[in-house]
Structures are given as structure tokens and as C-alpha cells.
C-alpha positions in Angstrom: 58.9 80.6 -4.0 61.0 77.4 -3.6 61.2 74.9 -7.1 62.1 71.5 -5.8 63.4 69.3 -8.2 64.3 65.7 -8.5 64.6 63.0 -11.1 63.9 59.0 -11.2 63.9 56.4 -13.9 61.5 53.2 -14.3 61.9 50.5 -16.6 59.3 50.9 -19.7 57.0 48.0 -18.1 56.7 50.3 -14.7 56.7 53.4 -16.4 52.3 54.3 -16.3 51.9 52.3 -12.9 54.7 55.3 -11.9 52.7 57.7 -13.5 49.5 56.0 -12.0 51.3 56.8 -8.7 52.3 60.1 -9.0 48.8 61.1 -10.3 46.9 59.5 -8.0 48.9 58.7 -4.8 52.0 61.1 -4.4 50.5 64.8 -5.8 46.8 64.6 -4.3 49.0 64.1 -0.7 51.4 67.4 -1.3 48.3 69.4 -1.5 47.3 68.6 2.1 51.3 70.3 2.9 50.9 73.9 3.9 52.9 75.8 1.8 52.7 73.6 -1.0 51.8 75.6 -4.9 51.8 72.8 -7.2 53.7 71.2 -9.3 54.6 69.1 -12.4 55.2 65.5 -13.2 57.2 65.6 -16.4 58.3 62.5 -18.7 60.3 60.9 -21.1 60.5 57.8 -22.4 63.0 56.3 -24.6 63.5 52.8 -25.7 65.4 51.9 -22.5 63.6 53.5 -19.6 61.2 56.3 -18.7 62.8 59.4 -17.0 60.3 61.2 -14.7 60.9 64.6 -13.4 59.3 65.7 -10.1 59.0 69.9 -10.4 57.3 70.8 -6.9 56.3 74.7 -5.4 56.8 75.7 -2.0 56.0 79.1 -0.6 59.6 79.0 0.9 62.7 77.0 2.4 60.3 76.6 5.6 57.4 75.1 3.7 60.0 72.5 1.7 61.9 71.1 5.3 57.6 70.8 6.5 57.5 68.4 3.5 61.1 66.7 3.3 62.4 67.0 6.9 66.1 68.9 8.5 67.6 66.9 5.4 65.8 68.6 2.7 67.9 67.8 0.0 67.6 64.2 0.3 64.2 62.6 -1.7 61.4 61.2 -0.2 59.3 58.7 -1.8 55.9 57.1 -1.5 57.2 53.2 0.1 55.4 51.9 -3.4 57.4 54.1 -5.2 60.7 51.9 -4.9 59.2 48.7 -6.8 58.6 51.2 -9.6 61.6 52.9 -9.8 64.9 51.2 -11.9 67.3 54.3 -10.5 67.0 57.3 -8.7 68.4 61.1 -8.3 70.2 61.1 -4.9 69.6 64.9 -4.1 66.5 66.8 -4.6 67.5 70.1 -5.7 66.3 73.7 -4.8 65.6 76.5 -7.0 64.4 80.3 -6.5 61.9 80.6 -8.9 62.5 84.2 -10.4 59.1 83.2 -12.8 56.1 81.8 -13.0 52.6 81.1 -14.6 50.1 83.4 -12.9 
């Protein structure tokens, strides 16, 4: 299994309409992808900004270039994502996962 990992900021005011997003928009799509396990929307928010973390499964490499293209490590976003987000992670990043919750 294939932990794809990537990371985006909002301002505070943009920061639940991101969420909203992610929730409602973004995630429900990924689980048409075949290959695609599940994943996790993490957050924090400071006084500043709001730092999401994207944490998506794939069955394998193969599932992951299905989803992201020949250019895997480069992020892809919802086109409403953009007007939410203050700064973004330029590479997703790929881990083997060694562990995970059954």
C-alpha cells in the first residue's frame, strides 16, 4: 500500500469552507478511483493560518499515477480548491506504508 501525502495552508477565514471541500467535494470523488483505501484530512490551526494535511491510500504506485497522472508527485487539486488555499506543498509525497489500522 502506497501513503500519499501532501500539505496546504488557508488563511483562518477559508479554513472550514477548505474543510467543507475536502469533506464534501474532494474525498467522496477518490472513492470512485480504483485502488483508492481511504484516507485522512488532518488539521491545525494556529493564529495565522490553518495547515491541512492530505493522508491518501492507494493499493500501489499504479493505483496513485490512475489518480495523479505520469507526474505523480506533483498535487492535484479540486479547481475550487485554489481560492481557498493561502500556500501550497509543491510535491505530494509517497510512502510504503509498513502499518496500518485493520
Amino acid at each position: 500500500m502506497i501513503a500519499r501525502v501532501w500539505r496546504g495552508w488557508t488563511n483562518v477565514e477559508n479554513a472550514d469552507a477548505y474543510e467543507k471541500l475536502l469533506r464534501e467535494v474532494v474525498y467522496p470523488g477518490l472513492q470512485k478511483i480504483d485502488g483508492y483505501r481511504g484516507g485522512y484530512i488532518l488539521r491545525h490551526d494556529s493564529q495565522d493560518e490553518t495547515e491541512f494535511v492530505a493522508v491518501n491510500l492507494f493499493e500501489s504506485l499504479d493505483a496513485v499515477k490512475a489518480f495523479a497522472g505520469p507526474e505523480y508527485d506533483v498535487p492535484v487539486f479540486e479547481p475550487e480548491a485554489r481560492r481557498f488555499l493561502s500556500k501550497v506543498e509543491p510535491i505530494a509525497r509517497h510512502y510504503d506504508v509498513k502499518k496500518a489500522p485493520q
